[in-house]
Each structure stands twice: as structure tokens, then as C-alpha cells.
C-alpha positions as CSV (number, residue, x, y, z in Angstrom):
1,X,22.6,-2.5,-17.8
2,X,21.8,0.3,-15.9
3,X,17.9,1.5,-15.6
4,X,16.8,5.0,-15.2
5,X,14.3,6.3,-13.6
6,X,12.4,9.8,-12.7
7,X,10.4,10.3,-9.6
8,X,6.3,12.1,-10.7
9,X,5.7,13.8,-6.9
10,X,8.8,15.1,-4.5
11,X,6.9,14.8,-1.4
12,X,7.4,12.4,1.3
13,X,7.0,9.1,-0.3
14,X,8.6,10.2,-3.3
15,X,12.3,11.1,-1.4
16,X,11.4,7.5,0.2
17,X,11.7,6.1,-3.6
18,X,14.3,8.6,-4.6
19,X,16.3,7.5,-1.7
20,X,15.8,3.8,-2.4
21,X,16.1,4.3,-6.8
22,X,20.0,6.7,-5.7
23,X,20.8,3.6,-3.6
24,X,20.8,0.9,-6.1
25,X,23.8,-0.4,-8.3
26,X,21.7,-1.2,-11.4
27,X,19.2,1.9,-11.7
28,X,20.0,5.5,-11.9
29,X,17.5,8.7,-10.5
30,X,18.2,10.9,-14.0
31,X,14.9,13.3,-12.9
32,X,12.7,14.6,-10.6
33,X,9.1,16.7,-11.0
34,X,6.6,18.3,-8.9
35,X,3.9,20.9,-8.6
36,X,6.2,22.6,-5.7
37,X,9.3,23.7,-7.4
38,X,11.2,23.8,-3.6
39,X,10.6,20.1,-3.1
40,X,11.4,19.2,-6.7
41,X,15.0,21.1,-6.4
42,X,15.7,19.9,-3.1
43,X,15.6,16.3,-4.2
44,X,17.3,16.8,-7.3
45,X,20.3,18.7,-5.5
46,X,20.7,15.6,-3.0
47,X,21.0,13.2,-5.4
48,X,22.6,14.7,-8.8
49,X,19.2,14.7,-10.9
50,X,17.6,17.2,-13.1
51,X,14.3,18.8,-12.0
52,X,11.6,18.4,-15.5
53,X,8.2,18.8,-16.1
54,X,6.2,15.8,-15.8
55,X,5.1,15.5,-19.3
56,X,8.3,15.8,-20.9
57,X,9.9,13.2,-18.7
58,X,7.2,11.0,-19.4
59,X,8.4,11.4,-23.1
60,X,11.6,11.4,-22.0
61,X,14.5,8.8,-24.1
62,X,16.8,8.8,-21.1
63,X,14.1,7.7,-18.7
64,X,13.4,3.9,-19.0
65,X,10.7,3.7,-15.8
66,X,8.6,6.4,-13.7
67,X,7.6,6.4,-10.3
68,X,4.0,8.1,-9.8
69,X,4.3,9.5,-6.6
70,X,1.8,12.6,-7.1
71,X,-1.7,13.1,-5.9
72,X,-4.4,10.0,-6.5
73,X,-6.8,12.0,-8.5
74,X,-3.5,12.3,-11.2
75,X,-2.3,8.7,-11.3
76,X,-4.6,7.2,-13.6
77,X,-4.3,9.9,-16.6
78,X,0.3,9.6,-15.4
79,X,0.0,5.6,-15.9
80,X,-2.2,6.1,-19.5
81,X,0.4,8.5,-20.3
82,X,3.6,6.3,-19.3
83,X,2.3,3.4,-21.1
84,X,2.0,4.8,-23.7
85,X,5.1,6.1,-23.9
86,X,6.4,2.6,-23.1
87,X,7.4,3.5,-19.9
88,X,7.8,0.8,-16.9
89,X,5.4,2.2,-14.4
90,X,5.7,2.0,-10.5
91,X,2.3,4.0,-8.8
92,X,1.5,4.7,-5.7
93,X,-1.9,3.2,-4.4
94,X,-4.7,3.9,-5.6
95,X,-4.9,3.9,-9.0
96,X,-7.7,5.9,-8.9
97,X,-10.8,6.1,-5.9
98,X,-13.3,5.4,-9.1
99,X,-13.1,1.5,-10.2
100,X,-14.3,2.1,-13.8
101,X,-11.6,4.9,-14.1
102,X,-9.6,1.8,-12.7
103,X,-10.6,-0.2,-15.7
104,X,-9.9,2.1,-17.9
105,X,-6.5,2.7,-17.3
106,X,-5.7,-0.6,-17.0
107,X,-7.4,-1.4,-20.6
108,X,-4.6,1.2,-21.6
109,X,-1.7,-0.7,-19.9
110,X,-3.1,-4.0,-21.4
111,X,-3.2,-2.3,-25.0
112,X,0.5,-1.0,-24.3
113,X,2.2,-3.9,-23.2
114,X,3.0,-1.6,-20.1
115,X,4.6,-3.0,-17.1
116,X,2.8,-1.4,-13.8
117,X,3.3,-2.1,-10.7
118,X,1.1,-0.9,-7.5
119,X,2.3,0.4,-4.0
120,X,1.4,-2.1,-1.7
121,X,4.4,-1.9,0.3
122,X,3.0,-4.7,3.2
123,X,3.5,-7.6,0.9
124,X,7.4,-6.4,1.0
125,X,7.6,-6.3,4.9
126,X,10.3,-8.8,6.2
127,X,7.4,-9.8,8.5
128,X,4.6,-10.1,6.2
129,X,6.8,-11.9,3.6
130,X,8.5,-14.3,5.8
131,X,4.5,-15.1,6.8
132,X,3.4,-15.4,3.6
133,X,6.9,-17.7,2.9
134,X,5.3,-20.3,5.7
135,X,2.1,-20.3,4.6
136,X,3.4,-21.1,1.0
137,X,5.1,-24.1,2.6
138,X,2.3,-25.4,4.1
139,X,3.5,-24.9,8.0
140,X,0.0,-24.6,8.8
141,X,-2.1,-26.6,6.8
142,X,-4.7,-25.1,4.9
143,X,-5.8,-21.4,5.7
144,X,-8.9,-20.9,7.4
145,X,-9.1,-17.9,9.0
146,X,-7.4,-15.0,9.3
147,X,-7.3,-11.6,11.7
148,X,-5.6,-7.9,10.6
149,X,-5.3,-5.0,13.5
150,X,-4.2,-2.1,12.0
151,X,-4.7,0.8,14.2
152,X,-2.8,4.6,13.4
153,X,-1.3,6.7,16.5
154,X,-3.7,9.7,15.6
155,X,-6.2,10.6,12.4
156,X,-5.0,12.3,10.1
157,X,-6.0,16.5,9.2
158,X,-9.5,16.6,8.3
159,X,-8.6,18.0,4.9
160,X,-7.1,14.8,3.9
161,X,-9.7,12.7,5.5
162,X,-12.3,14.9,2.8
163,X,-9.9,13.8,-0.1
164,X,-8.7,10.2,1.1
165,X,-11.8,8.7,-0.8
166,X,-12.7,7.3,3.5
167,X,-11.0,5.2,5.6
168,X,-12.1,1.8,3.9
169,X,-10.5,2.5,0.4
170,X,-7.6,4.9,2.3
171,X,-6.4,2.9,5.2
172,X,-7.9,-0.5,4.8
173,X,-7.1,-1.0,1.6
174,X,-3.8,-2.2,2.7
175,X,-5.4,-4.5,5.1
176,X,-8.0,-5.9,2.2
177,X,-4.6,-6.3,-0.4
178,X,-2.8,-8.6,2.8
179,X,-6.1,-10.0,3.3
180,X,-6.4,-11.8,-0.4
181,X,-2.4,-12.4,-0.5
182,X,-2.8,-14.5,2.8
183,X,-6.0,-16.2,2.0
184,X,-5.2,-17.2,-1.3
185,X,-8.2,-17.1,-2.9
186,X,-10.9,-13.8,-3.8
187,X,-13.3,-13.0,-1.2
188,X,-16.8,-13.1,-2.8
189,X,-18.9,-11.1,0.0
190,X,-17.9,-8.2,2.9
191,X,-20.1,-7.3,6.1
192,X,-18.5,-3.5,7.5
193,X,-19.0,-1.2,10.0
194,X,-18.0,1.9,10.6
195,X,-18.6,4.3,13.6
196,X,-17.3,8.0,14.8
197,X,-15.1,7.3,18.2
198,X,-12.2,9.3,17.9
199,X,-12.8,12.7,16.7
200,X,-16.7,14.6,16.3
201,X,-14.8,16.5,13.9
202,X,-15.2,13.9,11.6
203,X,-18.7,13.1,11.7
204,X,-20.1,13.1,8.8
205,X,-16.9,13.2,6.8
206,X,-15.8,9.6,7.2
207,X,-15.4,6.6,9.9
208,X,-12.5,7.2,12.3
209,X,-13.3,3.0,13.4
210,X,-14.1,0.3,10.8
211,X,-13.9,-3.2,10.7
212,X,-14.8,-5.9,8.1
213,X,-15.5,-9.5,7.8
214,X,-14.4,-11.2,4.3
215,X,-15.7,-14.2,3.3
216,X,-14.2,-16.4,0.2
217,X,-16.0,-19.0,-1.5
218,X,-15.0,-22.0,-0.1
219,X,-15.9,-20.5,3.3
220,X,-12.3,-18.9,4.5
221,X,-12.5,-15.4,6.5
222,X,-10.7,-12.5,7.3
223,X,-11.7,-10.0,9.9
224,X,-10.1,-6.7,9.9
225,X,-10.0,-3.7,12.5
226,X,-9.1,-0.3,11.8
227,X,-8.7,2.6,14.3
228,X,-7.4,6.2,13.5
229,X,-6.5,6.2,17.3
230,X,-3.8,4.7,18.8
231,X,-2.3,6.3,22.3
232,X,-0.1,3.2,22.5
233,X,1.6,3.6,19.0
234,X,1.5,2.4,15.4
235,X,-0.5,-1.0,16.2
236,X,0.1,-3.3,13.0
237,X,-0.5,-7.4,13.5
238,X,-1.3,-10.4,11.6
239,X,-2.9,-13.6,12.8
240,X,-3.2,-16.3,10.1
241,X,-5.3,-19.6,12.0
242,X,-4.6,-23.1,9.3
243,X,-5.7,-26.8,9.8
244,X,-2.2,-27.2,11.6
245,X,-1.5,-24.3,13.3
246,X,-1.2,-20.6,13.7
247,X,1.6,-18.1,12.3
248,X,1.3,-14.6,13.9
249,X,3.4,-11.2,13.2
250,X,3.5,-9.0,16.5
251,X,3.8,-5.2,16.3
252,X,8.1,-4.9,16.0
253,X,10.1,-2.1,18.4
254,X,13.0,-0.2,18.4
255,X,14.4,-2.2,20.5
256,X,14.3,-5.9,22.5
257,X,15.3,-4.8,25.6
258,X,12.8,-5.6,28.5
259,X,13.3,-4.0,32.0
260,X,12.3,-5.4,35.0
261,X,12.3,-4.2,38.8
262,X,9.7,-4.0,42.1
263,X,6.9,-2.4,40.0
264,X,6.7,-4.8,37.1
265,X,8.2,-5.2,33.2
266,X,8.9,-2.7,30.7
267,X,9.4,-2.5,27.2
268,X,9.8,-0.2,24.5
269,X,6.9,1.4,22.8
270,X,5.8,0.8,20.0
271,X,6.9,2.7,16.7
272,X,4.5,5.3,16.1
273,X,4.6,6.3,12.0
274,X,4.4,3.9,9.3
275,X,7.2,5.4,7.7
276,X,9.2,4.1,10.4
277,X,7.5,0.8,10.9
278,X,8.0,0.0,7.1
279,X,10.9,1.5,6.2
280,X,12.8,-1.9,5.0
281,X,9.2,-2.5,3.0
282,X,9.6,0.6,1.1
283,X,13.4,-0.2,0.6
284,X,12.2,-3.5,-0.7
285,X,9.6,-2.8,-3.0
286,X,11.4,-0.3,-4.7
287,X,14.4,-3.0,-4.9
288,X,12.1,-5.6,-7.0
289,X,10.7,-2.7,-8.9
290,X,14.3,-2.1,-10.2
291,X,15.0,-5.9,-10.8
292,X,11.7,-6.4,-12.4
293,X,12.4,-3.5,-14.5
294,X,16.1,-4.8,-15.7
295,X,14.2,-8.1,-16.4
296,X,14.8,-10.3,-13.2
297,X,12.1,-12.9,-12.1
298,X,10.2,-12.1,-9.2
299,X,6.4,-11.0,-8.3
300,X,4.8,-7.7,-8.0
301,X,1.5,-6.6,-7.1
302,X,-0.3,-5.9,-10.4
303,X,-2.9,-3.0,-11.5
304,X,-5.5,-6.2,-10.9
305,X,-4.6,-6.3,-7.4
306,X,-4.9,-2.7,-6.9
307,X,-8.2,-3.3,-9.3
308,X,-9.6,-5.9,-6.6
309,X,-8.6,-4.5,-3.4
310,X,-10.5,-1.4,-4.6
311,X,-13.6,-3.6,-5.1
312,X,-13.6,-4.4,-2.0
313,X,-13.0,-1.4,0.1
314,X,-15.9,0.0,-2.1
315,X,-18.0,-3.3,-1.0
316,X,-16.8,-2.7,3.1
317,X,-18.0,1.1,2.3
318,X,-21.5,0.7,0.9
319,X,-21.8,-2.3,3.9
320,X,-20.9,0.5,6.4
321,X,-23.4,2.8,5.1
322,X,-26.3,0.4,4.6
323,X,-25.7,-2.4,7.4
324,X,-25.9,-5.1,4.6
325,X,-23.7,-7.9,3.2
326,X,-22.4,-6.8,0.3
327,X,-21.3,-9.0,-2.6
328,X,-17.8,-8.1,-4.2
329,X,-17.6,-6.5,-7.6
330,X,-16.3,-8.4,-10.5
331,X,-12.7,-6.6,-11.8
């Protein structure tokens, strides 16, 4: 049985689901809304689908499951909204920047029944997962330590830095979500700092250079760097240290090819957007979404995940701006 689905937000991560929902054999794209009627037409010419207000294809028969792809301050309220229209929900992280308004809206989804699913595209990286897959099997022993780099080419406009809620609970977040999936167990307590080194511009504002040390009860740790600058590219690698070894994900290229002459080697660069670097995520992720919607087995990060990994960016934040260990909320 085919699914259908309508896509809340036509900008750039929405035509990356709207591509993904038009390319499946069991799911239709039957609608698409946004704020900007341009973007909303655009999308809804390349693929066959009818342009609709949001609220009405919430409420919508022919639309089994929506894909929240608007701004954060509106996902919370879209999800409370879905649910109860006994929608299957796919949203964009966060689910909101506030973790009570977190709560709330996942007290909704409990009451509904609602299935929800949240955005952390990582965990669907063939990389990540593949990773994950060995440390599952137990190629390394037990986990005892793990590293994330994740470093952006160049910060994003100021504008969005003032709305993004700062880098912890923006850009880390991803990081902290990988961080729990490879430990395999909660951290209980996060040391953070964050400086300026990037840009004056956004002093005051927010951290341009963060890093974070996690620490789970029975003494595992995760350290995480984040930089908004990059000259060398899109810098994303993993380092997960076990009892019997190491497993390690190195930043991917274009390419393989590796020239060599008088002056030395040379490589590609590196890929420098993280649309490019995780496009087969995003393809994916939207690919469970469909199955889990049509009732096929399979994981998918939950609201509690995006519940927990909020906790702790807002535990690495108030560490940043106090220079103390913080303990981690409870969800």
C-alpha cells in the first residue's frame, strides 16, 4: 500500500525530502506548503503535487504522514497538531530550543499514539552506520572512549547564528546525538568550552569554537570539537577507542585518486557543504521514514533522543558560560 505524504517547509531541506518521498515506490508526495508561495509552487510543479496550507493538510484524509521541515520555533505546536490528527510525523531537529516545550509536545505524541521521528540524519550515514554495525558486533570490545571533529567550511550569517538557539544545541547537537548512539549508554555530566576565534562579529552572540567532554556513568567519554571555520573543507570524523581496538571514519572525497610527482602527493579536497557530504544520509533517513511509516521493522531516532541530546547541549552551554561541570538533565 502506497503512503502519502506532504512536505510543512519548501526550503532547502524540504526539496531534499521531497526529492527523496517522489523517489520511493511505496510513498507518494500528494502536497506541499510554505510561508513563500514561490518555493511552495516550484516544488509542487517538479514533482506533480498540490501546494495547501499547512493546517489543512495537517487535517488532510489523503495525507497519511508530514514532514516538518519549517522554522524550529514552529515544530513543536506542527508535531501537537499532526498527532493529533493521527498523522505519522517526520521533524526536522530540534523539536524546539526550550526542553519543557520539548516535554510538552512529546506528552502530546504519547497521549496520541503518534509516530515521530527526529532528523538526525548522522545515524543514517553509510559511514556512521557501518560504525555503529561493528561496534554492535563487538569488533572492538567494549567502548571506552570516543572522539567527534566536526568542523564547518565557514559560519554561518550572523542572523542565523542570533536564532540558531548557539552553536552547542545548533551544530553540536548532532555530535552529542552520535555521541550517545556510539557510547551506548547516557552521559550523566558535560565539561564545555567555548571561545570567539573565527569571526569578532560574533562576540557576544554565540561561540564560533566549542568543545565538550561527556562523561557516562560507568566512566566512558566522548570528547567533541566544533569549529565554524574550516579553510580546508567540511571536516567530519569519528574515532571510537574499545578494549580491543579502534574503528575510525575519515572525512570521504569526491574522489580516490591520489597524484604524485617531484613536489609531493595530492589529493582531492575535501567536500565542503553538508548537503553534499550527507546526501546518501538524507536519502536514507527519509527511506526508513517511509518503511516505518508502511509498517516495516527497523529503528528511528525517537522525540526522546531529540529530548536527550537537547539536555545536553543545554548542559555543554551553561558549562561554557560558567566554566563548571555540569550534571545532565533528567528527560
Amino acid at each position: 500500500m502506497t503512503s502519502r505524504f506532504a512536505v510543512l517547509g519548501a526550503g532547502r531541506i524540504g526539496q531534499v525530502h521531497a526529492r527523496a518521498v517522489a523517489a520511493s515506490e511505496v510513498a507518494e508526495l500528494v502536497a506541499v506548503a510554505d510561508a513563500m508561495p514561490a518555493a511552495a509552487r516550484a516544488l509542487s510543479e517538479r514533482y506533480g503535487c498540490r501546494v495547501g496550507e499547512v493546517a489543512d493538510l495537517i487535517r488532510a484524509d489523503d495525507v497519511d504522514a508530514v514532514i516538518i521541515c519549517t522554522p524550529t520555533d514552529t515544530h513543536a505546536d506542527l508535531i501537537e497538531d499532526a498527532a493529533r490528527a493521527g498523522k505519522a510525523i517526520f521533524c526536522e531537529k530540534p523539536i524546539d530550543l526550550d526542553a519543557d516545550r520539548v516535554r510538552a509536545c512529546l506528552g502530546v505524541v504519547a497521549e496520541t499514539g503518534a509516530r515521530l521521528m527526529v532528523g538526525f540524519n548522522r545515524r543514517f550515514d553509510p559511514h556512521f552506520a557501518s560504525l555503529k554495525a561493528a561496534i554492535a558486533a563487538g569488533e572492538i570490545g567494549e567502548v571506552e572512549q570516543v572522539v567527534i571533529t566536526s568542523r564547518d567550511p565557514a559560519a554561518p550569517p550572523l542572523d542565523y547564528i542570533r536564532r540558531s538557539g548557539g552553536i552547542f544545541r545548533d551544530m553540536m547537537i548532532h555530535d552529542l546525538d552520535i555521541a550517545r548512539w556510539m557510547l551506548g549508554e547516557e552521559p550523566i555530566a558535560v565539561s564545555a568550552f567555548g571561545s570567539v576565534l573565527t569571526d569578532p562579529a560574533i562576540e557576544g552572540e554565540d561561540y564560533d569554537t566549542a568543545s565538550a567532554t561527556l562523561l557516562t556513568a560507568s566512566g566512558k567519554q566522548c570528547v567533541i570539537t566544533n569549529s565554524r571555520r574550516a579553510v580546508y573543507g567540511y571536516d567530519q570524523r569519528v574515532e571510537v577507542h574499545g578494549s580491543e581496538g579502534m574503528l575510525r571514519i575519515s572525512n570521504p572525497r569526491n574522489t580516490l585518486v591520489e597524484q604524485a610527482g617531484a613536489s609531493g602527493y595530492r589529493r582531492e579536497p575535501l567536500q565542503d557543504f553538508f548537503m553534499t557530504r550527507y546526501v546518501e544520509a538524507y536519502a536514507a533517513e527519509l527511506s526508513q521514514f517511509v518503511a516505518w511509516v508502511a509498517g516495516e521493522g527497523g529503528t528511528v531516532p525517537t522525540g526522546e533522543d531529540g529530548l536527550r541530546a537537547l539536555l545536553l547541549a543545554d548542559a555543554a552551554t551553561t558549562s561554557a558560560q560558567t566554566r563548571t561541570t555540569q550534571a545532565v538533565g533528567a528527560p
